[in-house]
C-alpha positions in Angstrom: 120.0 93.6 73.5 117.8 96.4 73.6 114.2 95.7 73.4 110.7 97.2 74.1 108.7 94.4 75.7 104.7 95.1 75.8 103.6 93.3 78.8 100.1 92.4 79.5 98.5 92.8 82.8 95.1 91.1 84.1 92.0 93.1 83.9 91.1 91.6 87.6 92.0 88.3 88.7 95.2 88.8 89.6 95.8 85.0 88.8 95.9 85.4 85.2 99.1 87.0 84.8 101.5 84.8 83.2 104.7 83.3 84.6 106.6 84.8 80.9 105.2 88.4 82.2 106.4 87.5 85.5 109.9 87.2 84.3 110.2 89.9 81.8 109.5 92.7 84.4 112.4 91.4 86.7 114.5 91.2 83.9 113.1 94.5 82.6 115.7 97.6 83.2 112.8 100.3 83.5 109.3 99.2 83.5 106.6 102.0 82.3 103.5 102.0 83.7 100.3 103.8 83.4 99.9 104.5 86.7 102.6 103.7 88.9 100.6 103.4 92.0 98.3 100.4 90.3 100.8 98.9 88.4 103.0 99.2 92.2 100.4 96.9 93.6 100.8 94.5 90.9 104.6 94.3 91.1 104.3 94.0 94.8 102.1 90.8 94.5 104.8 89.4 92.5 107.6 90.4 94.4 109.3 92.9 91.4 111.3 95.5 92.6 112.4 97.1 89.1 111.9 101.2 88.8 109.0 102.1 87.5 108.6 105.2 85.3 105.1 106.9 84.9 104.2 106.7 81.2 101.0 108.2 80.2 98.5 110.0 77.5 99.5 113.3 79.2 103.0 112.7 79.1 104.0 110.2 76.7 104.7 112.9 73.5 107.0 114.5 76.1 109.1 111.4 77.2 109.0 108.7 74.3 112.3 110.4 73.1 114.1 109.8 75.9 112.8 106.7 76.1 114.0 105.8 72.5 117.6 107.1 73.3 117.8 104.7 76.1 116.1 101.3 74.4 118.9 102.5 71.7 122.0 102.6 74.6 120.6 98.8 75.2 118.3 98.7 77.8 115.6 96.6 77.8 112.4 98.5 78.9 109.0 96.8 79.6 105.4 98.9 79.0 102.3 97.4 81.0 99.2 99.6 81.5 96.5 99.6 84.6 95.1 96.5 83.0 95.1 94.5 79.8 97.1 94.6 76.5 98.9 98.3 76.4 97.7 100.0 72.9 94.4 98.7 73.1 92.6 101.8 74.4 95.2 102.5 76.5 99.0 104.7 75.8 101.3 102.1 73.5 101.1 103.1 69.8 102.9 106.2 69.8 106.1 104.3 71.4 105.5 101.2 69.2 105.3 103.3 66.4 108.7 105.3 67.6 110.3 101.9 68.3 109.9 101.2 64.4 111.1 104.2 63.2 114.3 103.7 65.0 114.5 100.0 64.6 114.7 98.7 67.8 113.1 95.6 68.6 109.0 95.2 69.7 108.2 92.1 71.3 104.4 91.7 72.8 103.8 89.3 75.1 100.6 87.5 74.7 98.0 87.9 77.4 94.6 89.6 79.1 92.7 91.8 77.6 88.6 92.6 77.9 87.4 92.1 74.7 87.7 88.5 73.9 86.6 87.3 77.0 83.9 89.2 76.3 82.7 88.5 72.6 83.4 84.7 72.9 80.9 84.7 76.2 78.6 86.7 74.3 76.9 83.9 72.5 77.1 86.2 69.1 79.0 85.5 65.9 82.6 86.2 66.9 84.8 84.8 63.9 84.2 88.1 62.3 84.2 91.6 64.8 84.7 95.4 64.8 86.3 96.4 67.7 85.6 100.5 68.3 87.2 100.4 71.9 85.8 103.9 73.4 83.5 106.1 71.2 83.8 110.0 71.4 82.0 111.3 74.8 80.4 114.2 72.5 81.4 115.3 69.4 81.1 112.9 66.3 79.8 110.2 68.5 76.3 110.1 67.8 77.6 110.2 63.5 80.1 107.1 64.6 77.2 105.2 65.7 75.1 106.0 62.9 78.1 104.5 60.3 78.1 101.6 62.7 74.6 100.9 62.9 75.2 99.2 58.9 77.9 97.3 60.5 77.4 93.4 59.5 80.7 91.8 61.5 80.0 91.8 65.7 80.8 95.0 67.0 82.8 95.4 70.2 82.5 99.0 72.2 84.1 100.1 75.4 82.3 101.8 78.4 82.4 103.2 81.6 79.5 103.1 84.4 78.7 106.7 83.5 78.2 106.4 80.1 76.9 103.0 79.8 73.0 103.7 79.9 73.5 106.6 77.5 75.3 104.6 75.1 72.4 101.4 75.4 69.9 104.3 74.8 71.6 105.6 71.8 72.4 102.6 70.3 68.2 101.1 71.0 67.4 104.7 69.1 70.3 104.0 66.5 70.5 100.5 65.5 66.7 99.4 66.3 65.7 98.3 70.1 65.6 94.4 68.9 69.0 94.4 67.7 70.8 91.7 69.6 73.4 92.4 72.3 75.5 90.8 75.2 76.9 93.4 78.0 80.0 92.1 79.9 81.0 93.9 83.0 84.0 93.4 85.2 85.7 90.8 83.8 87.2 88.2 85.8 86.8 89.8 88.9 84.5 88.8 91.3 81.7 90.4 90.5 82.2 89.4 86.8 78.3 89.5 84.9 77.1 89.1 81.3 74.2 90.3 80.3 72.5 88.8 77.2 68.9 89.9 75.1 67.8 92.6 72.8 69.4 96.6 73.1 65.7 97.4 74.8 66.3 94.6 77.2 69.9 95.2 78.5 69.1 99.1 78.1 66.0 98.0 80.8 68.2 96.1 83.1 71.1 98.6 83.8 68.5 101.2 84.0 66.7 99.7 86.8 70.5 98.2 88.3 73.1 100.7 88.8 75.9 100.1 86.6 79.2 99.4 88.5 82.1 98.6 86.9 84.1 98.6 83.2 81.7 97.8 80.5 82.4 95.6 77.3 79.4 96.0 74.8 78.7 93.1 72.1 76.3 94.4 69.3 74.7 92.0 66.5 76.1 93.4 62.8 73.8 94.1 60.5 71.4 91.3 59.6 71.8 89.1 61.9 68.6 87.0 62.6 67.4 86.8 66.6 65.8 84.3 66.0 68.8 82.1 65.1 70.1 83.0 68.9 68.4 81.8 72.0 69.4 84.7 74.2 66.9 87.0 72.4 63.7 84.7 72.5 62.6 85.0 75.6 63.3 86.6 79.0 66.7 88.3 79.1 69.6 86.2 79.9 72.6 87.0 82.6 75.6 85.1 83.9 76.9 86.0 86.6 80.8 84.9 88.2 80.7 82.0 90.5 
C-alpha cells in the first residue's frame, strides 16, 4: 500500500531511536533524507541498507512531484531529517501537504524532537506554549519579538551558537532583563546543559562561555511571577548531562 511514513530521528543519543523507526526504514522502498551523508551514519548504526534519496529545502519544490507519482505507483517511501521530527523546522510540510492533495496515506511515527525535552526541563509552565522554532536572521525579526514580548503561554525559540547571544540580548532589551528563562543546549548528547535564571542572567553566562552547540530557548509568557519559580531567586541555575 503506498504510504509516506515521517520517521523521527534522535537529536543525539543515538539510543533513542525507536525499534518501530527501526523497522519502517528497512521496510521503507526509498528513504528521504536531509542529508544523506548524516542520515548514512544513522542507517549504518542500524544496519539499513535501503537507497536513500537527498531531499531538501533547495530541492524539495523540484522533486516532491516525482515523489508523489511514485507513493501513487505503491511505494512506500519514508522522510527522516538530520535529527528530530521532519516538519518541525526542518523540510516535511510541503510533501505532507502534497501527500493530501493526492490522497495518499501520511503516517508519523512518534519520536525525538528538541523542544519538549526542553520546555518540560525548563522548570516553567509548559501545559500551555508558543513554539516559534527559528526567528528571521534579519528582517522582521526584531518586529516578531516585539509581538512576542505580550506573549502569556511559554514560548519556545530555536538557535544556533552564532546567534544565540544576539538573540538573549534582544530578547533582555525586548521582553525586560528579569523575564524568566531556561536555555537548553545539545540535547541528549553528552554534553547536554540547561541553563535556568533571568534573560540578564543566561544572556551573562553564554557571554562569558562560548556557546557550542544547538540551542532551545524557554521564555516566561507574559505575567508570569519570578517569584513563584525558584530558578530566578537567587544565583542562576544549570544542569548539566551526567
Amino acid at each position: 500500500m503506498h504510504k509516506l511514513v515521517i520517521v523521527p530521528t534522535p537529536v543525539g543519543n543515538l539510543e533513542d531511536m525507536t525499534l518501530r523507526g527501526i523497522r519502517t526504514l528497512k521496510e521503507a522502498d526509498l528513504i528521504l533524507a536531509e542529508d544523506t551523508r548524516t542520515s548514512g551514519i544513522l542507517l549504518k548504526h542500524f544496519g539499513i541498507e535501503n537507497k536513500l534519496q537527498p531531499y531538501h529545502k533547495f530541492n524539495e519544490h523540484k522533486t516532491v512531484g516525482r515523489i508523489i507519482e511514485r507513493l501513487t505507483a505503491g511505494e512506500k517511501i519514508a522522510l527522516v531529517s538530520d535529527a528530530g521530527t521532519p516538519g518541525i523546522s526542518d523540510p516535511g510540510f510541503l510533501l505532507a501537504r502534497e501527500c493530501v492533495k493526492a490522497g495518499i496515506e501520511i503516517e508519523c511515527l512518534p519520536g525525538p524532537t528538541a523542544l519538549i525535552p526542553a520546555v518540560v526541563a525548563s522548570g516553567l509552565p509548559c501545559d500551555r506554549f508558543c513554539f516559534e522554532g527559528f526567528l528571521p536572521q534579519k528582517k522582521g525579526r526584531v518586529s516578531r519579538l516585539a509581538e512576542l514580548s505580550g506573549e502569556t503561554r511559554t514560548i519556545i525559540l530555536y538557535e544556533s551558537p552564532y546567534r544565540i547571544v544576539k538573540l538573549l540580548t534582544q530578547v533582555a532589551e525586548i521582553f525586560g532583563a528579569e523575564r524568566a528563562c531556561a536555555v537548553s543546549r545539545e540535547i541528549s548528547k553528552i554534553h547536554e546543559e540547561t541553563v535556568r535564571g533571568t534573560v540578564g542572567e543566561v544572556l551573562q553566562h553564554f557571554t562569558q562561555n562560548e556557546p557550542k552547540g544547538e540551542f532551545v530557548v524557554i521564555i516566561a509568557g507574559k505575567g508570569y511571577d519570578n517569584r513563584t519559580n525558584d530558578i530566578c531567586q537567587s544565583n542562576i541555575q544549570k544542569t548539566t548531562k551526567t
